[in-house]
C-alpha positions as CSV (number, residue, x, y, z in Angstrom):
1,X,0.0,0.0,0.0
2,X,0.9,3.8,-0.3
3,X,-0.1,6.7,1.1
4,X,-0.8,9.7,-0.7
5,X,0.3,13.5,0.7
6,X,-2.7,14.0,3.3
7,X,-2.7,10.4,4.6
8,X,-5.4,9.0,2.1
9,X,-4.3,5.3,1.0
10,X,-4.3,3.8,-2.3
11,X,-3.5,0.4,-3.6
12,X,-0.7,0.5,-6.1
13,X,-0.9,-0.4,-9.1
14,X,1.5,-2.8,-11.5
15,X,2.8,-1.3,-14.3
16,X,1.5,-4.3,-16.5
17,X,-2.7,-3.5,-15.7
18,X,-5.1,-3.2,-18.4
19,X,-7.4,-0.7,-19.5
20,X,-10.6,-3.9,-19.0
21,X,-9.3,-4.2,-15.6
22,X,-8.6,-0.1,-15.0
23,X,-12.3,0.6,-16.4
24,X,-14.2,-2.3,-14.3
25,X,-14.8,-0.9,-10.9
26,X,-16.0,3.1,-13.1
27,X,-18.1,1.3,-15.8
28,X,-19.8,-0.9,-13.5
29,X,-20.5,1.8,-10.8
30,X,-21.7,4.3,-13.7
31,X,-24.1,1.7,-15.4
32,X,-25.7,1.0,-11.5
33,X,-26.0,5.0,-11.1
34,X,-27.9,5.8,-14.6
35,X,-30.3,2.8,-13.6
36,X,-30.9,4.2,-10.3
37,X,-31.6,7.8,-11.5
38,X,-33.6,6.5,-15.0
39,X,-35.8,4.0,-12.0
40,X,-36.2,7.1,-9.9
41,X,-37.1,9.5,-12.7
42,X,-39.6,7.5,-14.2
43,X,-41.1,7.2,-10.5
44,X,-41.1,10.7,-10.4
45,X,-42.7,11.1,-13.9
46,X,-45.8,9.1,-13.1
47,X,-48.8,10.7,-13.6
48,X,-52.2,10.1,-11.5
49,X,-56.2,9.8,-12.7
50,X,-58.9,11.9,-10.8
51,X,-62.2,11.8,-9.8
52,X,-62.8,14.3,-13.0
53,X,-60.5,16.6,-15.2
54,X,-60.1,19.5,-12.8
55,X,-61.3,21.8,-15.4
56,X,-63.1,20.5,-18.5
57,X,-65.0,22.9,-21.4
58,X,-67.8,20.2,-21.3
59,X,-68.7,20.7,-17.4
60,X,-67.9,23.9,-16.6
61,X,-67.0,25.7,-13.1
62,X,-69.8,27.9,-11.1
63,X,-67.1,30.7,-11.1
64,X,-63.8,31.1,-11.0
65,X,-61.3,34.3,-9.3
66,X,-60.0,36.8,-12.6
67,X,-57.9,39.2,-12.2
68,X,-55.7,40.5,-15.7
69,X,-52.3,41.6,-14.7
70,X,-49.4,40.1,-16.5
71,X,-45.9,39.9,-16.2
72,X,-44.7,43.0,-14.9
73,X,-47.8,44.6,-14.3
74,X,-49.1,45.0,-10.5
75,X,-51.9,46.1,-8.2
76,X,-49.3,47.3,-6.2
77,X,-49.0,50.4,-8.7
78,X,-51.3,53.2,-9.5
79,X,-49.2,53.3,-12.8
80,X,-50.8,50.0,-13.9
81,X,-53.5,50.2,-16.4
82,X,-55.1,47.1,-17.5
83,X,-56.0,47.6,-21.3
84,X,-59.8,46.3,-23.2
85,X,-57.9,43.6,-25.5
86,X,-56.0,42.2,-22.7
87,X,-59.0,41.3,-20.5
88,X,-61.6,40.8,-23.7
89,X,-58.8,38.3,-24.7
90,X,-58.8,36.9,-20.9
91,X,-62.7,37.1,-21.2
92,X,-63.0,34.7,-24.0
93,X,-60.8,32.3,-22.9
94,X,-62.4,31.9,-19.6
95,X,-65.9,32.1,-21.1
96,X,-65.3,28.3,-22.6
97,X,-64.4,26.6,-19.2
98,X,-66.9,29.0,-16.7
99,X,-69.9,30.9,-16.8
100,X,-69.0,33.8,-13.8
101,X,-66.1,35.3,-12.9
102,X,-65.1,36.9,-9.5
103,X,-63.3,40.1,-9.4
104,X,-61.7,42.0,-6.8
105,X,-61.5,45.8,-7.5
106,X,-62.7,48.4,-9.8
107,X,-59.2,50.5,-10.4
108,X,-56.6,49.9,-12.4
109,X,-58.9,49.6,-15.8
110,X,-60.6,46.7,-13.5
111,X,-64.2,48.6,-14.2
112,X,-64.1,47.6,-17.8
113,X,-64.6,43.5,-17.2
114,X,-68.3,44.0,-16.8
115,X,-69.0,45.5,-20.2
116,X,-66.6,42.9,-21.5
117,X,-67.8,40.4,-19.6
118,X,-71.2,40.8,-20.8
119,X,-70.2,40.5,-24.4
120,X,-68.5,37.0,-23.6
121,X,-71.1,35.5,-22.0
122,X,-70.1,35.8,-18.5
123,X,-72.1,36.6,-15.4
124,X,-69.6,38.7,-12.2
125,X,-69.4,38.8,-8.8
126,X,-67.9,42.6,-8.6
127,X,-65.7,42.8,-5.8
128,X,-65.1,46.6,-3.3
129,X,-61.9,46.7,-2.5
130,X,-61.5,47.8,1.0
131,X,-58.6,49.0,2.7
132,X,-57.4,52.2,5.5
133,X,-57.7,54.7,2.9
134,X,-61.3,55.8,3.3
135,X,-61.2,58.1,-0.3
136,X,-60.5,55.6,-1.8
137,X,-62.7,53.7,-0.5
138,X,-65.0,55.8,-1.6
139,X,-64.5,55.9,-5.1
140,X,-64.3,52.0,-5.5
141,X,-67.9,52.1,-3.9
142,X,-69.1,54.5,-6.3
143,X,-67.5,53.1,-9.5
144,X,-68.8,49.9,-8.1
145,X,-72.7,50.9,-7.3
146,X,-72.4,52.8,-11.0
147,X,-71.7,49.1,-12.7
148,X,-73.9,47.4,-10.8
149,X,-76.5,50.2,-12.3
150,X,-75.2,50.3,-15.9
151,X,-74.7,46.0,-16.2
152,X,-77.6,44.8,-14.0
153,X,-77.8,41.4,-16.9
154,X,-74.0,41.0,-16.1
155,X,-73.3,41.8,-12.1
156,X,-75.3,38.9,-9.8
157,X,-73.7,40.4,-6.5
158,X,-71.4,43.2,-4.7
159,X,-68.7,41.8,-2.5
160,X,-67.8,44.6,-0.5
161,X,-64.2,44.2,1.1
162,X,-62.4,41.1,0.4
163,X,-60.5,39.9,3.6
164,X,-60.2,43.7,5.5
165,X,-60.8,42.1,9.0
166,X,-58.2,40.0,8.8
167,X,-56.1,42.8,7.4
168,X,-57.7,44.5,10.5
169,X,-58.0,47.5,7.9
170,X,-61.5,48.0,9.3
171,X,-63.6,47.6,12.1
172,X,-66.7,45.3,12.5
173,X,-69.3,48.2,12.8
174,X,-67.5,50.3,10.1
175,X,-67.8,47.3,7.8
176,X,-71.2,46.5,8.3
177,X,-72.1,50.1,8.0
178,X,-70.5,50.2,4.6
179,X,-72.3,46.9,3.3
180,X,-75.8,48.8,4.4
181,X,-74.9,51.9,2.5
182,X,-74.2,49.8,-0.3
183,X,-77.2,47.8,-0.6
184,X,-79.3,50.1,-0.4
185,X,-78.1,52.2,-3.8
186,X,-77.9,48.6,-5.9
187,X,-80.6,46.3,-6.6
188,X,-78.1,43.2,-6.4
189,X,-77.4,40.9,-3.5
190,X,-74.5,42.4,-1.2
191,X,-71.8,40.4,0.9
192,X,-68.8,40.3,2.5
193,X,-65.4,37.8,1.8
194,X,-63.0,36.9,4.5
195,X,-61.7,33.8,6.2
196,X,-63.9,31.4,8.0
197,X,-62.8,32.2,11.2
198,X,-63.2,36.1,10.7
199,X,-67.2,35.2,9.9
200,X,-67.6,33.3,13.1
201,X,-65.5,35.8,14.8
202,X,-68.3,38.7,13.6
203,X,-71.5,37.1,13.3
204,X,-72.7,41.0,13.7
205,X,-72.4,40.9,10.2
206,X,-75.7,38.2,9.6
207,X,-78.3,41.1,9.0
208,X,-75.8,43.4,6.9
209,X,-75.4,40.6,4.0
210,X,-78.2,38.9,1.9
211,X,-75.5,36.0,1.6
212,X,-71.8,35.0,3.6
213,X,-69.1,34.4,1.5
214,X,-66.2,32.7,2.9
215,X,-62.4,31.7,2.1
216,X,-61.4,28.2,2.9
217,X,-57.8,27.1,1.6
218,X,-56.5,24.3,3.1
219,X,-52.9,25.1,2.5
220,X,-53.1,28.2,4.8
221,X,-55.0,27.5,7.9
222,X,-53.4,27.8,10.8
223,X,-53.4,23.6,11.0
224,X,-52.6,23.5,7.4
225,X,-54.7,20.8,5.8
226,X,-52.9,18.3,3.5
227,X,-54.1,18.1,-0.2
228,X,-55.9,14.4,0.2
229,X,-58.5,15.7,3.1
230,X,-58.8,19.6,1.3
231,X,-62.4,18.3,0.4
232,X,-63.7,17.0,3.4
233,X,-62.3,19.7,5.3
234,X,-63.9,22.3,3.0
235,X,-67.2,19.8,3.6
236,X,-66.6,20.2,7.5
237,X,-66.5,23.9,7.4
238,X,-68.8,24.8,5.1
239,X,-71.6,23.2,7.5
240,X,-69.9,24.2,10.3
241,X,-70.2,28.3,9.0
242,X,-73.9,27.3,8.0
243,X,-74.9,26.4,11.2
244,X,-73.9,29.9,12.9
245,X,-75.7,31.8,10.1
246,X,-79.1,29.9,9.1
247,X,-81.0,30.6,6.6
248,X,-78.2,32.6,4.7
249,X,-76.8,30.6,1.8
250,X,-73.1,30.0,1.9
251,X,-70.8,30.8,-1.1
252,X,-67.5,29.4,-0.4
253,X,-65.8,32.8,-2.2
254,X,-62.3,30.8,-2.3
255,X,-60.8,27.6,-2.6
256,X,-58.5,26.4,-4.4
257,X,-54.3,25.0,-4.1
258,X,-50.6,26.3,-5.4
259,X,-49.1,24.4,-7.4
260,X,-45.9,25.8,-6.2
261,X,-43.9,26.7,-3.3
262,X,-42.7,25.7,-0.2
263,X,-44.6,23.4,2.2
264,X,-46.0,24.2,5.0
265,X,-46.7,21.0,7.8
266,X,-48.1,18.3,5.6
267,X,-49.7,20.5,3.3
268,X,-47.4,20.6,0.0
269,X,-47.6,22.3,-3.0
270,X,-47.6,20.7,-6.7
271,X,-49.1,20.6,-9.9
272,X,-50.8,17.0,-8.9
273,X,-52.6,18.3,-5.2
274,X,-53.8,21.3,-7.0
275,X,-55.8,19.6,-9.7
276,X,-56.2,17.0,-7.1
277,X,-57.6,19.6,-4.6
278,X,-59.8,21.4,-7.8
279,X,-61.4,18.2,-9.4
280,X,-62.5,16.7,-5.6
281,X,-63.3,20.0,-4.5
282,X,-65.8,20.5,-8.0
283,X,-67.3,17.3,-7.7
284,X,-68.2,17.4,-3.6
285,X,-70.1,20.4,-5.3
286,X,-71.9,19.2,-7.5
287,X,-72.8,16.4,-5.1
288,X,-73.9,18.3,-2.1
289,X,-75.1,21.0,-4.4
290,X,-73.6,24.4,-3.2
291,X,-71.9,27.4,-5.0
292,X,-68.1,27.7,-5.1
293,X,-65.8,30.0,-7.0
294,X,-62.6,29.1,-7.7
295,X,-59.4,30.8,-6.5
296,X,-58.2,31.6,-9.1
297,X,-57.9,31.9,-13.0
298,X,-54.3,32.8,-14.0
299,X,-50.9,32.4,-12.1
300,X,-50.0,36.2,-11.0
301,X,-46.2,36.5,-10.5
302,X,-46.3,40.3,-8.9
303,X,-48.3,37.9,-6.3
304,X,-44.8,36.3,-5.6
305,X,-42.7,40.0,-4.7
306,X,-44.9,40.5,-1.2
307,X,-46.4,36.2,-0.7
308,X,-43.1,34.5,-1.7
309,X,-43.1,31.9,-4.8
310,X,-46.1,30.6,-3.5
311,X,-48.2,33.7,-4.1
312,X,-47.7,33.4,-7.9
313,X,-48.9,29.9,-8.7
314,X,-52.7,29.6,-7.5
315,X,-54.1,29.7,-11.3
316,X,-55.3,27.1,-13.2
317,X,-53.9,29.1,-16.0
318,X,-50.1,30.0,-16.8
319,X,-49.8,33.6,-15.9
320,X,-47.9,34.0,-19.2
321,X,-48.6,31.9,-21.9
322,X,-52.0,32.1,-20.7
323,X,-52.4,28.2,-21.5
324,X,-54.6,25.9,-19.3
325,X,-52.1,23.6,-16.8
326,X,-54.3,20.8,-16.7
327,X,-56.3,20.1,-20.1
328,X,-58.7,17.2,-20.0
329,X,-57.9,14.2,-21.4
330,X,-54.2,15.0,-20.0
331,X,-51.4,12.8,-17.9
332,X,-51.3,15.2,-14.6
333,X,-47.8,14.8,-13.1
334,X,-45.5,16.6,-11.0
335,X,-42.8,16.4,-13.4
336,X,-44.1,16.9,-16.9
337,X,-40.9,17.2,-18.8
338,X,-39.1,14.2,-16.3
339,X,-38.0,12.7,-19.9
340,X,-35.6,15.8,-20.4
341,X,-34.7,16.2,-16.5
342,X,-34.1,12.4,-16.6
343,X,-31.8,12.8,-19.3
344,X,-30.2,15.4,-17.9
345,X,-29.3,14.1,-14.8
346,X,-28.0,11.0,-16.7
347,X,-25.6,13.4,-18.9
348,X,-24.4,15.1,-15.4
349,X,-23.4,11.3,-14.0
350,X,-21.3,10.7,-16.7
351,X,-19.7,13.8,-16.5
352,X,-19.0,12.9,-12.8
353,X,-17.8,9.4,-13.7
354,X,-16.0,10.8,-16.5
355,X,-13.7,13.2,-14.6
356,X,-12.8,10.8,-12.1
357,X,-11.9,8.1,-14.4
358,X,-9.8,10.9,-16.2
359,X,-8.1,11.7,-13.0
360,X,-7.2,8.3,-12.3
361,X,-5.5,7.8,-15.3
362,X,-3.0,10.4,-14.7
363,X,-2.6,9.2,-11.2
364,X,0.4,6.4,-10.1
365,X,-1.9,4.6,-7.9
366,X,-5.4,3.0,-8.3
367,X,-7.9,4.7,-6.0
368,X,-9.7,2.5,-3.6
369,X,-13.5,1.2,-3.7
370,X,-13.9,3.7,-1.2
371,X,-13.5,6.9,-3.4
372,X,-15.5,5.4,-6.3
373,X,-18.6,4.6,-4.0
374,X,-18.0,8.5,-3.2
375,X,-17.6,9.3,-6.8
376,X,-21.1,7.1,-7.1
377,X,-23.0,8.3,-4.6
378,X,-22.2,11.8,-5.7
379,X,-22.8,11.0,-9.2
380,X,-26.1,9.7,-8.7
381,X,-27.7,12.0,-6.2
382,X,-26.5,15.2,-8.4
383,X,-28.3,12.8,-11.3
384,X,-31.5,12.5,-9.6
385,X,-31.9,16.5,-8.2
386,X,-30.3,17.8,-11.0
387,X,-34.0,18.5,-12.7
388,X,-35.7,18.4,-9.3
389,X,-33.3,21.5,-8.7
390,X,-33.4,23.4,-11.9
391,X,-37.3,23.2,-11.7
392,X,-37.5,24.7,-8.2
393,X,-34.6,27.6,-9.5
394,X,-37.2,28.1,-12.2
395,X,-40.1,28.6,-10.3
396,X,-38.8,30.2,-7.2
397,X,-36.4,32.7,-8.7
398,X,-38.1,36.1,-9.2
399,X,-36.6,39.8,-9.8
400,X,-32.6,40.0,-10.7
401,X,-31.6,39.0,-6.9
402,X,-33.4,35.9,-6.6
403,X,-32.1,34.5,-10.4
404,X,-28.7,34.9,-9.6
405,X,-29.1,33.5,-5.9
406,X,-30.8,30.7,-7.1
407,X,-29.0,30.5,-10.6
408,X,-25.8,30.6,-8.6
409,X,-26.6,28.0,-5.8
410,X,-27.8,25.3,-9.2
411,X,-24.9,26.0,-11.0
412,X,-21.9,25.6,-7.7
413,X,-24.6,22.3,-7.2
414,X,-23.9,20.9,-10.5
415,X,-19.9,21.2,-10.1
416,X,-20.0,20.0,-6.6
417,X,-19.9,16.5,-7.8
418,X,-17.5,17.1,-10.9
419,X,-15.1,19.2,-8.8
420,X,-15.7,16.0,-6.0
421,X,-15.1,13.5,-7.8
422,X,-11.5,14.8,-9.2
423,X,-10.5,15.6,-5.3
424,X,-11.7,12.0,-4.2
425,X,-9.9,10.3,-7.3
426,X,-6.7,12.2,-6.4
427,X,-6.6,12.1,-2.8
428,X,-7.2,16.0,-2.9
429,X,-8.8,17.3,0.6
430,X,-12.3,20.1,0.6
431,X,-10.2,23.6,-0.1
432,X,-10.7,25.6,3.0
433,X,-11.8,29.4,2.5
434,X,-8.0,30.5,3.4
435,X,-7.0,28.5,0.1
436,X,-9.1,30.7,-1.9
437,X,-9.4,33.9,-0.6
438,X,-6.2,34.1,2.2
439,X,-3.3,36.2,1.5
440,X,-0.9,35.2,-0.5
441,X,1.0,32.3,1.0
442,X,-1.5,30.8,2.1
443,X,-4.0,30.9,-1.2
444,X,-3.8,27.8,-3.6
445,X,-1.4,28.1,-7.1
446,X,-4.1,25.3,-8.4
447,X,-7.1,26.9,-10.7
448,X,-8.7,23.7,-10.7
449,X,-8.4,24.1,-6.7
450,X,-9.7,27.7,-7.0
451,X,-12.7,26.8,-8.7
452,X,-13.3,24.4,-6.3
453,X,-13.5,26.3,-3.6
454,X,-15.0,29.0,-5.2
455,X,-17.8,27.5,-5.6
456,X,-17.9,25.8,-2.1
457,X,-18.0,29.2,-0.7
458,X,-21.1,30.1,-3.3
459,X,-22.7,27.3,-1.4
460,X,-21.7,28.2,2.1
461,X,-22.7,31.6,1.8
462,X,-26.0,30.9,0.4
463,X,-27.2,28.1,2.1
464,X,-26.5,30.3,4.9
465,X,-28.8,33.1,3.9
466,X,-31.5,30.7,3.3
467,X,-31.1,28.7,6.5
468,X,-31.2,32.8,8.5
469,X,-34.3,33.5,6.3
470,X,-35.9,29.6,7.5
471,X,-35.0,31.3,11.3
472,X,-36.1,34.7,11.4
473,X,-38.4,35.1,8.5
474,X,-39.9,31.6,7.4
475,X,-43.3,32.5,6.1
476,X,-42.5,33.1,2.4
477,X,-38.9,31.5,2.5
478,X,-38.5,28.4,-0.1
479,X,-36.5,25.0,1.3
480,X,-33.3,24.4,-1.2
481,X,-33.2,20.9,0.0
482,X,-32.3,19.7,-3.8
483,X,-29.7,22.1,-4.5
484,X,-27.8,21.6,-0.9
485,X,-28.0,18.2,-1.3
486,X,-26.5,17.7,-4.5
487,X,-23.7,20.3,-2.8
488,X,-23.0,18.7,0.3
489,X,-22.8,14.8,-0.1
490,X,-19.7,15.4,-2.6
491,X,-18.0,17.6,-0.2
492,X,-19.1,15.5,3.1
493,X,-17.8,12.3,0.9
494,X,-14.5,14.6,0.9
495,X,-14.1,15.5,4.6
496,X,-14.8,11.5,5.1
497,X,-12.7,10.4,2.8
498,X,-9.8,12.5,2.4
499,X,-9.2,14.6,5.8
500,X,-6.2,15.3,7.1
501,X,-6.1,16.2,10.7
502,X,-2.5,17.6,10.7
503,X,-3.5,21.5,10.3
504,X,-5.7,23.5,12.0
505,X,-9.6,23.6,11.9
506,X,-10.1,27.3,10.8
507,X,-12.4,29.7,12.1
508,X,-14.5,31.0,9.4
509,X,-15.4,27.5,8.5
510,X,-16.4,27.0,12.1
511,X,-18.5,29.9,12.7
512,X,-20.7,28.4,9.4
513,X,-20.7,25.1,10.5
514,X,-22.2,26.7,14.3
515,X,-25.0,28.8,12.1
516,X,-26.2,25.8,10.2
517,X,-26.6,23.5,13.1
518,X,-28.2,26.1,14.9
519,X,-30.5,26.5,12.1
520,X,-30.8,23.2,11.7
521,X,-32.1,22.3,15.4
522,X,-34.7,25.5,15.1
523,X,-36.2,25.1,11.3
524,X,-36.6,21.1,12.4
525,X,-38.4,22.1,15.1
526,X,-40.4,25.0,14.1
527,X,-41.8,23.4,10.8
528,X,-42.9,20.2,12.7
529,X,-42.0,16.5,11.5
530,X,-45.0,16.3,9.1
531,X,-42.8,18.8,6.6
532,X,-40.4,16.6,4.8
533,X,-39.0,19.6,3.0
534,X,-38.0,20.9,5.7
535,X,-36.3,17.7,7.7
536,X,-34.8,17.0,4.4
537,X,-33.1,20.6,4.4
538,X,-32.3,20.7,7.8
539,X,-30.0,17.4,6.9
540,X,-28.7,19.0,4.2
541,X,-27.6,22.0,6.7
542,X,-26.3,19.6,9.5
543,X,-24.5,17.7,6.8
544,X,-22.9,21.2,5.5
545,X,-22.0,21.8,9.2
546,X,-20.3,18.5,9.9
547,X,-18.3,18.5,7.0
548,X,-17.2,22.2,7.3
549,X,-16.3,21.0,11.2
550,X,-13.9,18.9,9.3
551,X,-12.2,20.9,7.5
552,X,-8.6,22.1,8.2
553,X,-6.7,24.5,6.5
């Protein structure tokens, strides 16, 4: 036996070996690794049958949530006008899969969907939007009582204020003052929308409506409600709310599921539990015959800058292409392009193998079975979340500073395992940060070295933002449980495999490894065990925090 530099042994090899007997232990590792990621890809792929297609032109939806803004355009901006084609071209795609639409406001070129409506065929349930700003108030009251007036074939109801208790934006008594000024200008039924909780919370409000219109979604109680019981739950509550108000009918005014974002208890977002959630949700309906409206039409992105990715992707719609997410007749599945990310994934564990069988050519030794089982399991986990990864960095990037945070973290993922698999082939140790960024004397001559650890500090530093944002501000804050994995089994397989304990542990790498076990402990506990994004993340974190213990520099 020999022993390379930092104490990492290697069988030696005779001059006289062959290139069958030097390619064995790679070829047969690689072959195992592309049938584990193809078996786990195509596992992933599978799609799932429903009850009925969640939306289907040949049984269409009581009503559905519209609101028109696109790409950059916001609510958020008294600069945003919303023009006639855009919401006539809305309009008449919605009029083939509903026959009423629910609005929210009547600003923001929002008072021209009645008129259009009408022309498509569509009834509306014209939203007020209420907020602390009384004049304005005001004026959406009185653009709203003027449509109501001028469209009374079009408008079936007035919902004035849309969730303003629980904004606490308004009192009780104020509110139901406001909803008995209204009715009494329109010849339309009047209501109120909010939470289920806020209605049992105020039952003042029975005499000041001529119906209740509540908001049940599953996903956001304050016991969030996984997708699989969304429609018994809705079932549970909707009695429950009718029971406090009889003889007022119930519209449930929301419902509905993201189809991205982070997950929140046992309640996870995808594009299955949302169509899932929709088609069970339609046909308990149908069965128990009550109205429901559907939240909502289109994905809205400028959702995502205040509610996190998960604000952006409650349409049944694509917010930009406008196309329809779950056609009928259509395989619903999680990962709809899996053939491409399986492929991909594939093409990265070839690279991995590829780099370390390259390296050990041009070493004097033959690495152990040890290092190539690194090189494999590193191989195959980048090969498996390389498209889970790059799907989430897709969805969950938004605005300049979230693509290159996420765009950053995907790409230092990807040559984790590539940079891993040289350093385990050659008996080469984790660079510490002093390597890289130290003063001269201490940093590395090696590019390939430099790169290395270039882009094991990209992952240090944020994995480290995220895992603050998990502590301090979870609400909105995504889990990069693929990205961090396919980063820190390489390196971990490293500090295992080829530490030295000769040098020093250095601080900077100590003071991160403290931070992500600290996070590690209070996400873990604070998302509770039914969250497997979060457990999985939080082993990703203790696994970054072990391995940067490790390290010595």
């Amino acid at each position: 036996m020999r022993s390379a530099e930092n104490g990492v042994r290697f069988a030696v090899v005779p001059a006289r070996r062959t290139e069958l007997a030097h390619l064995r232990t790679p070829l047969t590792l690689l072959l195992t690794s592309l049938g584990v990621i193809a078996t786990v890809w195509w596992w992933l792929g599978m799609s799932v049958d429903l009850v009925r297609a969640p939306i289907d032109p040949n049984d269409k939806v009581q009503c559905i949530s519209y609101a028109p803004f696109r790409s950059h355009q916001t609510s958020l901006s008294a600069a945003t006008q919303v023009s006639r084609e855009q919401i006539a071209e809305d309009l008449a795609q919605l009029a083939r899969i509903s026959d009423c639409i629910r609005t929210y406001a009547t600003d923001l070129g929002l008072d021209q969907i009645p008129g259009l409506a009408g022309q498509a065929g569509l009834k509306v349930i014209q939203g007020i939007f209420l907020d602390k700003n009384k004049q304005k108030n005001q004026t959406q009251i009185a653009t709203a009582v003027r449509l109501a007036r001028e469209y009374p074939e079009t408008i079936i109801a007035l919902v004035v204020g849309n969730e303003t208790l629980l904004r606490k934006d308004i009192t009780a008594s104020d509110l139901a003052a406001t909803l008995r000024y209204v009715k009494a200008q329109v010849a339309v039924p009047v209501t109120y929308a909010d939470v289920w909780e806020f209605w049992l919370d105020n039952r003042e409000l029975y005499d000041a409506v001529d119906f209740v219109t509540i908001h049940i979604l599953p996903y956001w109680e304050n016991e969030p409600v996984r997708a699989e019981l969304a429609a018994a739950h809705v079932d549970t509550i909707r009695r429950r709310v009718a029971a406090a108000f009889p003889g007022k009918e119930i519209l449930i005014g929301e419902i509905g599921w993201p189809s991205e974002g982070r997950m929140r208890q046992s309640a996870l977002p995808s594009r299955v539990n949302q169509a899932r959630v929709v088609s069970e949700i339609l046909d308990l309906a149908r069965r128990e015959n009550f109205r429901v409206n559907l939240f909502e039409a289109y994905d809205e992105s400028w959702k995502r800058e205040i509610e996190g990715t998960i604000g952006g992707y409650w349409g049944l719609f694509d917010s930009v292409q406008r196309t329809l997410k779950y056609p009928a007749g259509t395989p619903i599945s999680n990962f709809p392009l899996w053939k491409l990310q399986m492929c991909s994934g594939m093409a990265l564990a070839i690279l991995v193998f590829g780099a370390a069988w390259l390296t050990s050519r041009r070493t004097l030794w033959r690495p152990e079975l040890a290092s190539w089982l690194g090189v494999w399991i590193s191989a195959t986990t980048a090969g498996i979340l390389l498209g889970v990864a790059a799907q989430k960095m897709l969805y969950e990037s938004y605005g300049i500073v979230g693509w290159l945070q996420w765009g950053s973290l995907l790409l230092a993922a990807t040559a984790s395992p590539v940079f891993g698999a040289i350093a385990l082939i050659s008996g080469r140790p984790l660079p510490s940060f002093l390597e890289v960024l130290g003063p001269e004397g201490y940093r590395t001559e090696s590019a390939l070295v430099t790169m290395h650890g270039l882009a094991w500090i990209a992952i240090v530093v944020i994995g480290t933002a995220t895992a603050i944002g998990l502590v301090f501000d979870p609400r909105f804050i995504d889990f990069p449980f693929a990205a961090l994995t396919m980063a820190a089994i390489p390196s971990a397989a490293m500090a295992v495999l080829n530490s030295s304990k000769k040098e020093t542990r250095p601080l900077a790498e100590s003071m991160f490894a403290g931070v992500f076990l600290m996070a590690a402990i209070y996400v873990g506990i604070n998302e509770g065990p039914a969250n497997w994004q979060s457990l999985w993340t939080c082993a990703a974190y203790l696994l970054l925090a072990g391995t940067l213990w490790r390290t010595r520099a």
